[in-house]
N, C-alpha and C positions, 0 to 999 in steps of 0.2 A: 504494500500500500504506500503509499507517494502522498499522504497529508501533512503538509507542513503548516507550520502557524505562522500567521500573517504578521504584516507589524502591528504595531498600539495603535489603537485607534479603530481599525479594520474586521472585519469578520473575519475569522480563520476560517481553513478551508473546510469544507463538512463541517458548518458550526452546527447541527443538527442537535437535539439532544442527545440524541441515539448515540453522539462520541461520546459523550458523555458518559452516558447509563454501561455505554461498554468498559469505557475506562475502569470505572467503579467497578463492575463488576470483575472484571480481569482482577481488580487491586485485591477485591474480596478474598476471590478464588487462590491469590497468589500468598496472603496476609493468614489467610487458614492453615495452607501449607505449611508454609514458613515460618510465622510469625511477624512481624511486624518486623522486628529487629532483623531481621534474615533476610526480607526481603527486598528486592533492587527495582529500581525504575526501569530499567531495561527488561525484565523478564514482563512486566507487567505490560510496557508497550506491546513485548512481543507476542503475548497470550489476547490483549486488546486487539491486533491488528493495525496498529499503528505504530508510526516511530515516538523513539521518546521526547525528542522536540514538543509534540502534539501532546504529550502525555505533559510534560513542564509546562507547555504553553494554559492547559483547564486549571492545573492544579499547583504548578508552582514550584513545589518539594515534596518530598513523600510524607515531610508530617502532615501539611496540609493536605494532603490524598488520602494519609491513614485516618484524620479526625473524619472527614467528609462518607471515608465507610463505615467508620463505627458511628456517626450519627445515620446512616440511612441505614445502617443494622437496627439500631434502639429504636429507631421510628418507624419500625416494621410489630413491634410491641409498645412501649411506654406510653404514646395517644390512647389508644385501645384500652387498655390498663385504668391509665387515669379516667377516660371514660365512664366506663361501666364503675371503678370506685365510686364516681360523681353521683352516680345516677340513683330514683328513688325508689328502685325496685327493694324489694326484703333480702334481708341478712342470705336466705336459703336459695333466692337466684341470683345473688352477688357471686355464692362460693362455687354453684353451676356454673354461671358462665364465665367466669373466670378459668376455671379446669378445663371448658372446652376451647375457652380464645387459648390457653397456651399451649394445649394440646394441637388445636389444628394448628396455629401460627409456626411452632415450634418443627410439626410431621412437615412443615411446607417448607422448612429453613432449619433443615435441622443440624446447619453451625451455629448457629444463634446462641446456646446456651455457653458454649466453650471457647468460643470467640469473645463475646464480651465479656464474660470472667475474666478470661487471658487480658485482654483490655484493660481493663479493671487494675487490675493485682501491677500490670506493669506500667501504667500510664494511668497512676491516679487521676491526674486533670481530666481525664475523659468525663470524672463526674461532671463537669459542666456543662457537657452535649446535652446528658440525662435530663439536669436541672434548667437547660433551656427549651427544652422541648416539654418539658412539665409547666414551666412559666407561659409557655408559645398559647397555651389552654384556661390562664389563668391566674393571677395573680396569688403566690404564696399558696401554689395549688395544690402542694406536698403536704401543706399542714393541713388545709384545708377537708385534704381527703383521709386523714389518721383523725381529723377531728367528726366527719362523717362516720368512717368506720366505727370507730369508740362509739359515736351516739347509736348506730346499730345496734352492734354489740352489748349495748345496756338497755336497749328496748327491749331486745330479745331474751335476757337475761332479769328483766323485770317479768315477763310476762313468765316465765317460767321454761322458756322453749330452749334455754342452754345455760349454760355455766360459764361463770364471768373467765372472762379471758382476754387481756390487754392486745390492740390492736396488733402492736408489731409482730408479735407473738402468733396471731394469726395468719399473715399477711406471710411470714416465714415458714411457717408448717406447711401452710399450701403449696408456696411456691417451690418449695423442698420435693413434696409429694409430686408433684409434677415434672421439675427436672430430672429426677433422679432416674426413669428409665432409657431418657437420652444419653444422659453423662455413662451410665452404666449399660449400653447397647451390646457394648461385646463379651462381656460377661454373661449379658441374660443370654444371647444368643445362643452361647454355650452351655451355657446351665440347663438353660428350656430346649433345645435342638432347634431355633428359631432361625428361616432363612429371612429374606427382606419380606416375604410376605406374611410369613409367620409372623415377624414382628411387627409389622401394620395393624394383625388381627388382633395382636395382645394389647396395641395402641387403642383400638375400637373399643377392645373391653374396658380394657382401664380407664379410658372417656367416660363410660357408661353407669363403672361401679364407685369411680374415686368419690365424687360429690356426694354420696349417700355417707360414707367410709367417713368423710370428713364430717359430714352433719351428725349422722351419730357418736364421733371423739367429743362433737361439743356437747351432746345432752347431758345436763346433771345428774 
């Protein structure tokens, strides 16, 4: 491919988004493998289909390429999330449909979970993609939604329908109960004799049965 990037000021060649969305993707594809730290702007071009020119020309430097994938990794969940936190459905289809946005999101992207951990752990400042995309929804929209939950949780807890239990507390069980058969794929696989389809089918069930599993830890 022959895309080179124009001067300042100019549209670059193929200014499409579609360079774009391939760039990122390549970076994904290449930042999964590798790691972040591993990885080089020349492989990234080369898995993009474009030179690296074009690849510096969207993004500049690979940190700025690496924040721009770990923010459209997180914004493939944290909207969603905060979301449905927001919203005034009851305590028992918050904890549903949360099990099933992570589970399908998660079966569609399934680096997601070990990708932004890796994130995380090596590139604390990533928090502030997280914290701007939580703001992008709402002002102080983190507390917001722990001060939501908690009132849940104590309606439901007044009424008789569960046992008190502090938001984060919550918010961490779940989402534990949810990751952990992605993080642990090759292990069950082995365990269970599970091929890719076999474990799709274990995915369907566990959609089906976690939200019950979880309502019932909470009852008193």
């Amino acid at each position: 491919m022959t895309d080179q990037p124009s001067t300042p000021g100019a549209e670059p060649a193929d200014s499409d988004q579609q360079t774009e969305k391939r760039i990122l993707d390549a970076a994904r594809s290449v930042f999964v493998r590798r790691g972040t730290a591993g990885a080089r702007m020349q492989e990234i071009a080369t898995v993009a289909g474009v030179n690296q020119a074009l690849v510096h020309y969207y993004f500049r430097s690979k940190e700025r390429l690496a924040a721009a994938v770990f923010r459209e990794a997180a914004s493939r969940m944290v909207p969603a999330v905060v979301q449905l936190l927001a919203s005034k459905g009851s305590l028992e289809e918050k904890v549903e449909s949360f099990v099933h946005l992570y589970i399908d999101t998660v079966s569609a992207h399934p680096y997601l979970p070990g990708y932004v951990l890796a994130e995380l752990h090596m590139h604390p400042n990533r928090l502030t993609a997280l914290r701007e995309l939580s703001r992008e929804l709402g002002p102080q929209q983190g507390k917001k939604l722990l001060e939501r939950l908690s009132a849940d949780l104590d309606s439901a807890a007044s009424e008789g329908r569960i046992r008190r239990m502090p938001a984060e507390q919550l918010l961490v069980n779940v989402a534990a109960l949810c990751v952990f058969p992605f993080a642990a794929r090759p292990v069950l696989n082995a365990a269970f004799g599970l091929d890719d389809e076999g474990f799709d089918a274990f995915l369907r069930e566990r959609r089906a049965e976690l939200p019950g599993f979880i309502l019932r830890a909470l009852r008193p």
